[in-house]
N, C-alpha and C positions, 0 to 999 in steps of 0.2 A: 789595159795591161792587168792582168792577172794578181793579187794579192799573194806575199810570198808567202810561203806553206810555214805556217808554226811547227814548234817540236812534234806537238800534238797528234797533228793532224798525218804530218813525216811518219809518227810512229802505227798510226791508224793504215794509213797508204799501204804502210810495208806489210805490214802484219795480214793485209787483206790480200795485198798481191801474192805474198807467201801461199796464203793459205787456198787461192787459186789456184798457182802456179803447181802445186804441191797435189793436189787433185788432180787437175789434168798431168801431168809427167805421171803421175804412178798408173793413172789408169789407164792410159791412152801410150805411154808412151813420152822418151824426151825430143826424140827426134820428129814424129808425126805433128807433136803441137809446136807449132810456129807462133811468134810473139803477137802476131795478130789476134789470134785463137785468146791467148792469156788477156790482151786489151780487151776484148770481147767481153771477157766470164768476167775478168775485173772492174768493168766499168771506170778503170784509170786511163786516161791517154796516154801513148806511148811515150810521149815528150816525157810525162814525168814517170811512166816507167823506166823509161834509159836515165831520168837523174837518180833515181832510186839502186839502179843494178847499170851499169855502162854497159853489159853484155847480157847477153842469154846464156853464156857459160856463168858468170857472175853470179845470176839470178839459181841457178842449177846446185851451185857451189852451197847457198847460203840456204836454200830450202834443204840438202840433204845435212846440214849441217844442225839445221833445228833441229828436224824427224831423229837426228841421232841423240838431241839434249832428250827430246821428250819421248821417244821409245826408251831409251835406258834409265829415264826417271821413272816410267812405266811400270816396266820389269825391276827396278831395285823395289818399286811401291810394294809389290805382291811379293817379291821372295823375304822381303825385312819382316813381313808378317808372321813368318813361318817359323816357329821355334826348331832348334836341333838343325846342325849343319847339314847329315845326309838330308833332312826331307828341305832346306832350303834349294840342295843342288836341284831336287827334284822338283822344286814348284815352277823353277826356270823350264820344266818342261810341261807342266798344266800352263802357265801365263803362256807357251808360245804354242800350246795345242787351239787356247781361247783365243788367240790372234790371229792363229792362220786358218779359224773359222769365222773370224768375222766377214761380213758381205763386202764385197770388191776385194777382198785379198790380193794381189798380184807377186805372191813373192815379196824378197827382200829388194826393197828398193835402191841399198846399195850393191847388190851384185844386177839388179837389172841395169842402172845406172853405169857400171861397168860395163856389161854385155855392150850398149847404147856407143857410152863414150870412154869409157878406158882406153882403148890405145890411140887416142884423137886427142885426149885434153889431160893435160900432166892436173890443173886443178883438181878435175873431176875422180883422176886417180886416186891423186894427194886424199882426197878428202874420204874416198871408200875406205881405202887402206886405215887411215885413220877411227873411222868406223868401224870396222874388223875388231884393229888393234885394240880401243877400248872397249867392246865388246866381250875381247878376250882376255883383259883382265880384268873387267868384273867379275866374267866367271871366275876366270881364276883364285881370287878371292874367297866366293863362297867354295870352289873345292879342296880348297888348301886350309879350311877353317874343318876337313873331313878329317885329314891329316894321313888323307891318301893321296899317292901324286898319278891323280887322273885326268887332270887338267886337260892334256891333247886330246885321250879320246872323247871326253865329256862334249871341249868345243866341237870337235867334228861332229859328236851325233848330233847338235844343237843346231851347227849349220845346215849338215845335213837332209835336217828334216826340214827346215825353212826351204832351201834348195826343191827338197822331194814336194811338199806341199803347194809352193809356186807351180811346179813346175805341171804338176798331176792334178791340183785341183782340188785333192783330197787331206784332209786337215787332221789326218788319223796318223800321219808318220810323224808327229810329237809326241805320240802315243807309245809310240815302237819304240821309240829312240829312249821316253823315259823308263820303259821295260829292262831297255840294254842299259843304263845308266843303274837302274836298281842290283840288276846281275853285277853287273863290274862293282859296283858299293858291295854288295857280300861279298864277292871274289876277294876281293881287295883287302877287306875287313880277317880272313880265312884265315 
C-alpha cells in the first residue's frame, strides 16, 4: 500500500499537474487533450490525478483560474512601473504587444477556453466571465486614474487586439490598438 501523500508533496503534485495540464490545453487545445495525454506529460497516475481534480472540467476550472492570478499580476508588474496615468494606460498595450509575441502564443486562453467549452460547462463560463470581468476592472482602474471616461473603448481595443493577434498570428495589433488608445487620450484630453 502506497504511503499517504503529505501536504508537501499534494502541493508539488498540483502545482506540476497544473502546470502540465496548462501547456497542453493552451496549445493543443482542451478538448483534443484527453486525461491520458496529461498522465503522460505529468508522470502522475491518473488515481491520483482524479484525487487531486475529481473531473477534467475541475482540473480546466483551476488552471484557467491560476493563468488569470498570474497574467494579471503580470501585467499590474509592468503598468505600476510606469509613472503618469496616460502612459500607464498605454503600457497595458507594450506588456500585451510583448505577450502576444512571445513563442506559442495561441490567443487568450479564456476566450479560447470559451470557444472549446462555454456553452457545455456553466464552470468553465463562470470562470471566463470572471476573467473578462477582472480584467476590466483593472483596467478600468488605471483609465479612470486619466480622469477620462474611456474605459469601454480602451477595454475593447485591449481585447480586441488579443482576439486579432490569436487569431492572425501577428503580434503588431497591440500596436494599432495602443495608436488608437493614444488618439482617444488626446481627443479626450481636447
Amino acid at each position: 500500500m502506497p504511503a499517504p501523500a503529505t501536504e508537501e508533496r499534494e502541493r508539488l503534485d498540483r502545482a506540476a499537474l497544473l502546470d502540465t495540464a496548462e501547456a497542453l490545453f493552451y496549445a493543443h487545445g482542451i478538448q483534443a487533450v484527453g486525461m491520458d495525454r496529461v498522465r503522460e506529460a505529468s508522470g502522475l497516475p491518473l488515481k491520483r490525478i482524479y484525487r487531486l481534480f475529481a473531473t477534467k472540467e475541475d482540473l480546466v476550472v483551476a488552471v484557467l483560474r491560476r493563468r488569470d492570478r498570474r497574467w494579471r499580476e503580470s501585467l499590474a508588474a509592468h503598468v505600476e512601473r510606469v509613472a503618469g496615468p496616460r502612459e500607464r494606460v498605454l503600457a497595458v498595450f507594450d506588456w500585451l504587444a510583448a505577450w502576444c509575441a512571445e513563442p506559442g502564443f495561441r490567443g487568450c486562453a479564456w476566450i479560447n477556453a470559451h470557444g472549446e467549452l462555454g456553452a457545455a460547462s456553466e464552470a468553465v463560463l463562470t470562470e471566463v466571465r470572471a476573467h473578462k470581468r477582472a480584467f476590466h476592472d483593472q483596467l478600468s482602474g488605471w483609465v479612470r486614474a486619466t480622469g477620462l471616461p474611456l474605459t469601454e473603448p480602451v477595454y475593447l481595443l485591449a481585447e480586441g487586439a488579443i482576439v486579432t493577434a490569436g487569431i492572425t498570428g501577428d503580434p503588431s495589433a497591440a500596436g494599432h490598438a495602443r495608436k488608437a488608445v493614444e488618439a482617444l487620450l488626446r481627443g479626450a484630453a481636447d
